[in-house]
C-alpha positions in Angstrom: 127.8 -40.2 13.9 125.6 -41.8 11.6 126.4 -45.2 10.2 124.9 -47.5 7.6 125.9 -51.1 7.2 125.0 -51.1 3.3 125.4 -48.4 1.0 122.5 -49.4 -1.5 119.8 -47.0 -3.1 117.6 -46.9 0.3 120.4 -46.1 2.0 121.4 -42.9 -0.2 118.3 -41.9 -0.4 118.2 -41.4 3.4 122.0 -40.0 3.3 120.6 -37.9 0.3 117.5 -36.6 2.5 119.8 -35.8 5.4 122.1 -33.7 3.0 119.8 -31.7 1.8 117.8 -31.3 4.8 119.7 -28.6 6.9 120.0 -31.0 9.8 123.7 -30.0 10.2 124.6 -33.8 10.4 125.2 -34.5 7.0 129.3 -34.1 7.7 128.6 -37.2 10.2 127.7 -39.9 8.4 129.8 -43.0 7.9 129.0 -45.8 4.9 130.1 -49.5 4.7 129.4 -51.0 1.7 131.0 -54.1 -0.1 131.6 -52.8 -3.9 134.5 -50.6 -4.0 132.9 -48.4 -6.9 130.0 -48.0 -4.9 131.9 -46.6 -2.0 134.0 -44.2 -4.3 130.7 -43.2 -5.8 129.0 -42.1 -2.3 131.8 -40.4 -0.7 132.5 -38.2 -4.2 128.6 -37.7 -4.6 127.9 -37.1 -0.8 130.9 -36.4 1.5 130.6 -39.0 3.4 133.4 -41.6 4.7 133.0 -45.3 3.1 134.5 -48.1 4.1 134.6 -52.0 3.4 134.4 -52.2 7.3 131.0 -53.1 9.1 132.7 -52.7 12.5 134.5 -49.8 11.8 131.0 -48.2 11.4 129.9 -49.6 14.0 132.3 -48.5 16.2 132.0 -45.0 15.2 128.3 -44.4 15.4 125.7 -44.0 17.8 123.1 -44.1 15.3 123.1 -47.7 13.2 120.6 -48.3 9.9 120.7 -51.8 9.1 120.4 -51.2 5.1 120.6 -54.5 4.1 118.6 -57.3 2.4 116.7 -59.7 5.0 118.9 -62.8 4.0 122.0 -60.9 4.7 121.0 -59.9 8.2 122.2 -63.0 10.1 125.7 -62.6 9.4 125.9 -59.0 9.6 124.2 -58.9 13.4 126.9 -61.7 14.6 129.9 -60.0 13.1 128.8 -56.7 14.7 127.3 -57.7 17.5 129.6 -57.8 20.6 130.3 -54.0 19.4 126.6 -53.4 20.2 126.3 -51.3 23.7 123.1 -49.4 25.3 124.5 -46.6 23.8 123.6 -47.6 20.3 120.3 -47.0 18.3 120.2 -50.0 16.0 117.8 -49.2 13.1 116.7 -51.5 10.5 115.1 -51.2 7.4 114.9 -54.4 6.0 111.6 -56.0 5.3 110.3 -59.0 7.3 113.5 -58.4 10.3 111.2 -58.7 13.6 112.3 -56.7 16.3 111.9 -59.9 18.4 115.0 -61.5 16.2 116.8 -57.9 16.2 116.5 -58.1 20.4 117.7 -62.2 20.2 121.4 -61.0 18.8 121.8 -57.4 20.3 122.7 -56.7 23.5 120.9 -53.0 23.2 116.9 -52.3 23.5 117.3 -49.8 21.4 116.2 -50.8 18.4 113.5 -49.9 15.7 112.0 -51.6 12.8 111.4 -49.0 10.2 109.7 -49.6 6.6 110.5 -46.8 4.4 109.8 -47.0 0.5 111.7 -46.3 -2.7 110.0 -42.6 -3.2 112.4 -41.8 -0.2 115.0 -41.1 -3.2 112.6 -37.4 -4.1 112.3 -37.0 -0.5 108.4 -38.1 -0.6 109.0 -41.3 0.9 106.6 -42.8 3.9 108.3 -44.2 6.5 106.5 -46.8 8.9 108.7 -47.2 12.4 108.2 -49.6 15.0 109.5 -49.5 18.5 109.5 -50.8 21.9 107.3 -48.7 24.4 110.3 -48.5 26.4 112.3 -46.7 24.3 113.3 -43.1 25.4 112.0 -39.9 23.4 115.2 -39.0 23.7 116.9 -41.5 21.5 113.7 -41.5 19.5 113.5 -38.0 18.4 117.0 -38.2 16.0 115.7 -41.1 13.8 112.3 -39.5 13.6 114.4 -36.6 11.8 116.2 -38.9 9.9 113.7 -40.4 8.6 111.5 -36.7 8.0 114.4 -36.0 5.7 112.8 -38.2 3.3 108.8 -37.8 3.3 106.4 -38.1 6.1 106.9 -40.8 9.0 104.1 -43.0 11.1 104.6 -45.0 14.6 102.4 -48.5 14.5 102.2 -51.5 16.7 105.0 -53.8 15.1 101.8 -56.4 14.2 100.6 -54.2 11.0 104.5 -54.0 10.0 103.9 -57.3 7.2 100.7 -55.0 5.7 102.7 -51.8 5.7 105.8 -53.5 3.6 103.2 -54.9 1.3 101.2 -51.8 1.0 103.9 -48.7 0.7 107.2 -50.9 0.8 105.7 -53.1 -2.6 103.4 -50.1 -3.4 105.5 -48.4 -5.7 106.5 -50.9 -7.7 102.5 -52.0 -7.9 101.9 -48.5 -9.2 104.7 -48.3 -11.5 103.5 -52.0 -13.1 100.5 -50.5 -13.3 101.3 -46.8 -15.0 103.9 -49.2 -17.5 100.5 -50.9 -18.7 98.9 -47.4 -19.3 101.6 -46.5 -21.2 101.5 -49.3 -22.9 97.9 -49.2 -23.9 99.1 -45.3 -25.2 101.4 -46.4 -27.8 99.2 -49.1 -29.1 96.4 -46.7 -29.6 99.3 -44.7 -31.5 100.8 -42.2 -29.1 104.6 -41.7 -28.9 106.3 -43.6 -26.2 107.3 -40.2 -24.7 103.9 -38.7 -25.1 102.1 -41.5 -23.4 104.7 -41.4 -20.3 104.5 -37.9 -19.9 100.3 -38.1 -20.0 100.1 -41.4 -17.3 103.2 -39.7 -15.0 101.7 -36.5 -15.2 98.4 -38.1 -14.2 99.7 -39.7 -11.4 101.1 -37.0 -10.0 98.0 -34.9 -10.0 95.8 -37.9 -8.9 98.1 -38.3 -6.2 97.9 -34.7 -4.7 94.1 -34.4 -5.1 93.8 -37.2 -3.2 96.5 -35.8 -0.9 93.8 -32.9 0.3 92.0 -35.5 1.4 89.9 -36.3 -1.2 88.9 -40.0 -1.0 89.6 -42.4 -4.0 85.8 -42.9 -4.4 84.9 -39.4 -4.5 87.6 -39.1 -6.9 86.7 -41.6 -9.1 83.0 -40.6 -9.3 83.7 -36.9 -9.4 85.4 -37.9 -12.8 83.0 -40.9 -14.1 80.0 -39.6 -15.8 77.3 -42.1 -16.6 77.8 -43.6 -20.2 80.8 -42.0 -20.8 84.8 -43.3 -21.4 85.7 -43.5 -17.8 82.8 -45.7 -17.2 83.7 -47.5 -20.3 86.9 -48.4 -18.8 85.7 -49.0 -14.6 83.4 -51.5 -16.3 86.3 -53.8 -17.8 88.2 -53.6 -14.7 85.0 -54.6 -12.3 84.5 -57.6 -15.1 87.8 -58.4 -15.0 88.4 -58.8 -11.2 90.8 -55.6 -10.1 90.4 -55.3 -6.9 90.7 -59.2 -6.2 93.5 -59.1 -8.5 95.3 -56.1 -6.8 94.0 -58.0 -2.8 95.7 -61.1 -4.1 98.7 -59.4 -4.7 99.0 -57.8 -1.3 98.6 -61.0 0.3 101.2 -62.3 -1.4 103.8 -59.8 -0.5 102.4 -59.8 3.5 102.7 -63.2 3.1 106.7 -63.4 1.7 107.3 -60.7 4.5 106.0 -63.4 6.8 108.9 -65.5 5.4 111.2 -63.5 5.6 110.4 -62.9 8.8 110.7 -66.4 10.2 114.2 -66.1 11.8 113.5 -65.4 15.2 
């Protein structure tokens, strides 16, 4: 059994990915969530059992995703655990949880650090997991699928775990700021508000899967940059304006709140 302590949009997104991914599990997956149209809305959308319960999940799973928000995690880890055995793979996703602070209220080694990101709800997420050497393959192996369920999935050293939840955790919503002021620079040049979305989403998705051959960015960008002409135009206000500090800045300040977060153990 599968259980999740949280029932938010990360975690049916990975419910959602293991649905549809022909794992034959998706019949074994157990929900607690606090908001009782929440839980009505998951078990009619996905099958699954909900309850109000975090033990009775716990209890009933051998597989545990912590899908809650760092500042809830305290609570959560001493109601549940004395229910904690060897037996149990505790998995969290929450940013900034150190597996250090994880190990300090579990009784079980067992226990990865995963930061997945919101694209995980198309099943193109990226998944970043984090583990003890220790760990068996064993026990690894059924998270790893889990987690393929939703997009592609990397192992790093828990140190880069602050840069990953800054660069693909935040990432979207970086991108998504930044495709809202295309639009916006659409409709004041006089496109419709649906034209312009459709032109910068379709965009991105093609930028995105060039790029995905393995085209770098720069390549990219100067394959499509002619000398004197609008693209340059437009890479010329952004190198006077600062971009790339501005967008560095900003990833420093997301490392440095998952820091924060962090700071429990």
């Amino acid at each position: 059994m599968i259980g999740f302590i949280g029932g938010g949009n990360m975690a049916e997104a990975i419910i959602k990915g293991v649905r549809d991914s022909g794992l034959g599990i998706g019949d074994k997956i157990f929900v607690s969530e606090p908001k009782e149209e929440r839980r009505k809305y998951l078990e009619q959308t996905y099958g699954v059992k909900a309850t109000a319960e975090n033990r009775d999940v716990v209890s009933a799973s051998n597989i545990i995703i912590l899908a809650i928000k760092p500042q809830n995690m305290e609570p959560v880890l001493d109601e549940i655990a004395d229910l904690i055995t060897d037996e149990k793979t505790v998995v969290s996703i929450a940013a900034g949880i150190t597996l250090s602070y994880l190990q300090s209220k579990l009784k079980t080694k067992k226990l990865i650090r995963v930061m997945p990101n919101t694209p995980a709800l198309v099943q193109e997420g990226m998944s970043v997991m984090s583990l003890c050497e220790c760990f068996p393959d064993k026990d690894i192996a059924p998270v790893r699928e889990i987690l393929m369920s939703i997009g592609k999935v990397l192992v790093m050293p828990e140190k880069y775990m602050n840069a990953v939840t800054a660069l693909s955790g935040s990432g979207p919503a970086f991108i998504a700021f930044f495709a809202e002021a295309m639009m916006e620079a659409g409709t004041k040049s006089g496109l419709s508000r649906g034209h312009a979305a459709e032109l910068v989403v379709q965009t991105l998705l093609g930028t995105a899967k060039i790029l995905d051959t393995g085209l770098s960015p720069v390549e990219l960008r100067e394959m499509v940059t002619s000398p004197g002409g609008t693209t340059a135009a437009g890479i010329k206000v952004f190198n006077e304006k600062g971009l790339t500090d501005i967008v560095i800045t900003a990833m420093e300040a997301a490392i440095k709140r998952a820091e924060e977060l962090g700071r429990k153990e």
